[in-house]
C-alpha positions in Angstrom: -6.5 4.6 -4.2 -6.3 8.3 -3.6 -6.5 10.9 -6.8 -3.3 12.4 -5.3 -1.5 9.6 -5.6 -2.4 8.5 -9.2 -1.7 12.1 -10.4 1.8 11.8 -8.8 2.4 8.2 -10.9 1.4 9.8 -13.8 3.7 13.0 -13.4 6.1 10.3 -12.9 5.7 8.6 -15.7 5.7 11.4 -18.0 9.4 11.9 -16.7 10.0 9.0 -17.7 10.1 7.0 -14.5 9.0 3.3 -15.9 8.4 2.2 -12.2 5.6 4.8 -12.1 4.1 2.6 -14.9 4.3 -0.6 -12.5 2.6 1.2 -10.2 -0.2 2.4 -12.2 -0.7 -1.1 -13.6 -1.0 -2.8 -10.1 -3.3 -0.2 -8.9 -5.9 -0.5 -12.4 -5.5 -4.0 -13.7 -7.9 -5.6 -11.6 -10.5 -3.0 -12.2 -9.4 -3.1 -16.2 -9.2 -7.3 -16.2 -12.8 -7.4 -15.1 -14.3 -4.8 -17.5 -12.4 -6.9 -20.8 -14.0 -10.0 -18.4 -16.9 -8.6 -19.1 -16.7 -8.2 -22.5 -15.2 -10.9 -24.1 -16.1 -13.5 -21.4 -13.2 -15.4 -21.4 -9.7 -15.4 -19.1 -7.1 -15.6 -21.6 -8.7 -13.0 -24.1 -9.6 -10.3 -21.1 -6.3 -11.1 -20.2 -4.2 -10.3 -23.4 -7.1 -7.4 -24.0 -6.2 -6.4 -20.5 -2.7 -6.1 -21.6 -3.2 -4.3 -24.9 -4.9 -1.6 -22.9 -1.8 -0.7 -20.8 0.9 -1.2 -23.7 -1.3 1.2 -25.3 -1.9 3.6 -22.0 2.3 3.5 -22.1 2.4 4.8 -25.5 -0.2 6.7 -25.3 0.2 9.2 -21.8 1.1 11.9 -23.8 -2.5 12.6 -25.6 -3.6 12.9 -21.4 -4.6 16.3 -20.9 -5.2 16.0 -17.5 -3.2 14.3 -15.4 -6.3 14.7 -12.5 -8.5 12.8 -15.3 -6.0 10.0 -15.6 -8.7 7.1 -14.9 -11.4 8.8 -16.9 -9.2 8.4 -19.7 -7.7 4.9 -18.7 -11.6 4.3 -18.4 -12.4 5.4 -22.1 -9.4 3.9 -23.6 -10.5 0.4 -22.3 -13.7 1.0 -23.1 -12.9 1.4 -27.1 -10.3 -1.0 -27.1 -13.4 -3.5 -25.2 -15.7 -2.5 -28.0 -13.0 -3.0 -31.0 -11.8 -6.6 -29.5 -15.7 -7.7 -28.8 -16.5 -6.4 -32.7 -13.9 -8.0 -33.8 -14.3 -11.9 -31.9 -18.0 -11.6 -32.8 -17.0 -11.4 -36.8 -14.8 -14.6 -35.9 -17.6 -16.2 -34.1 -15.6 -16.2 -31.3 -18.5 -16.2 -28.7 -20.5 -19.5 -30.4 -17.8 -21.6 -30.4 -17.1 -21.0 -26.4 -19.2 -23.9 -24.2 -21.9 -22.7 -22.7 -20.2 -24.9 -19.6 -16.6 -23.0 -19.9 -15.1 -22.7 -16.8 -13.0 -19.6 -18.0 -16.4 -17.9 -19.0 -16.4 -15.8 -16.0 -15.5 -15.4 -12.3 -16.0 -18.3 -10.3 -18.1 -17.3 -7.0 -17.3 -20.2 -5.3 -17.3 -20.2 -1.7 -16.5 -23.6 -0.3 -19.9 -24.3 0.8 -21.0 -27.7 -0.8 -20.7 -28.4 -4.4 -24.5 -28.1 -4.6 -24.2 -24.6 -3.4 -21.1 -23.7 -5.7 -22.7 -25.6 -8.8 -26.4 -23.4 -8.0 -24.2 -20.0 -7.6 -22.0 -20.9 -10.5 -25.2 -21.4 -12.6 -26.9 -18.1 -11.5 -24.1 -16.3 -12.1 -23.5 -17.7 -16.1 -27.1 -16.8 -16.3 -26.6 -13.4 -15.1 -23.6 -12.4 -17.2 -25.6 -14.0 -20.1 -28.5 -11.4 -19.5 -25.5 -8.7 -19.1 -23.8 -9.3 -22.3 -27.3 -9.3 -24.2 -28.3 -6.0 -23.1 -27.4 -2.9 -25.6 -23.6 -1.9 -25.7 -24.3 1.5 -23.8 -26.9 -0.1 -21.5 -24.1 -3.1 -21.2 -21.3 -0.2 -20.2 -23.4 1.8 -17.6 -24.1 -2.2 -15.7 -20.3 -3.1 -16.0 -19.2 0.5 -15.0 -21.7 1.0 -11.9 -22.7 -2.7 -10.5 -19.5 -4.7 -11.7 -17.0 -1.9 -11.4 -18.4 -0.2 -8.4 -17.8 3.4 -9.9 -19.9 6.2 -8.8 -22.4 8.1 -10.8 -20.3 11.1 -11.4 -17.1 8.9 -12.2 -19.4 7.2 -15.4 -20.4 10.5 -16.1 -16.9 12.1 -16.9 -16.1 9.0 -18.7 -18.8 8.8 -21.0 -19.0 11.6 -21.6 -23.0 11.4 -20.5 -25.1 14.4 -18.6 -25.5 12.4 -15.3 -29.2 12.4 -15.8 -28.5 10.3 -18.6 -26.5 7.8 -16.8 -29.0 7.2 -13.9 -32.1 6.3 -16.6 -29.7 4.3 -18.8 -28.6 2.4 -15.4 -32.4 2.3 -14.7 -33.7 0.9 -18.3 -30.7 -1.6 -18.3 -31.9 -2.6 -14.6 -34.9 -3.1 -15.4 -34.4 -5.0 -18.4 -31.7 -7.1 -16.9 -35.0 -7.9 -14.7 -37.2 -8.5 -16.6 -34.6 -11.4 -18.5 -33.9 -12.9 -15.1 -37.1 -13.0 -14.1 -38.3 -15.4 -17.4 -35.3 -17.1 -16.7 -36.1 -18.2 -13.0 
């Protein structure tokens, strides 16, 4: 998607064109989805979190200052809403009641290949977003943001709020320790 273009639906929206919404919403809620994924590891919650996020973008694109920093700010709005909603389902107990088998845990990386195959990638990949989710919160961000979300460095940077030095030996540490869990685990 092209800055350009995202500044445009957002001018758009501000005039109150409810399309321009639409738009935005196809063009983030994958990105968004996957983040809450990441968080509260299950479909339907990342999905209703998913949704909170943009009824609250909606209400919310007034406070934008920017309309340029539009995804910075979609960014850091998920990112508090993630933290609230995983605060929150942890008090509940939310996340030790979930099977450690759930199907709706995470993405399924199945590629057709044999069942062995699916049921050995399936497995790795639990294992992985197990390490993920036990990693400190900010080390946890900086993995989702850059290896899950594909954003560059400058783009976690702005959102963060973090000198970019910061953000490459966060991503480093959390590496690293992601590592080192995998590796006792295989």
């Amino acid at each position: 998607m092209q800055q350009s273009e995202t500044t445009e639906l957002v001018r758009a929206l501000r005039q109150g064109d409810n399309q321009a919404f639409n738009r935005l919403v196809l063009l983030y809620q994958a990105r968004i989805y996957n983040l809450a994924l990441g968080y509260v590891k299950q479909q339907d919650e990342a999905k209703d979190l998913t949704q909170d996020i943009f009824v609250t973008v909606f209400r919310q694109i007034g406070k934008l200052n920017d309309d340029d920093k539009f995804a910075a700010w979609l960014y850091q709005l998920a990112l508090n809403h993630c933290r609230n909603r995983y605060k929150k389902l942890l008090r509940r107990g939310f996340f030790s009641s979930l099977p450690i088998d759930d199907p709706e845990s995470g993405v399924s990386l199945s590629t057709g290949a044999t069942p062995e195959k699916d049921l050995e990638r399936e497995d790795t990949s639990r294992l992985v977003r197990r390490a993920i989710a036990s990693l400190p919160p900010a080390e946890k961000e900086i993995v989702l943001l850059r290896d899950m979300q594909g954003m560059s460095y400058e783009e976690i940077s702005e959102i963060l709020g973090l000198p970019m030095g910061t953000v490459k030996s966060k991503l480093n540490r959390a590496r690293l320790a992601l590592k080192n869990r995998l590796k006792n685990l295989f």
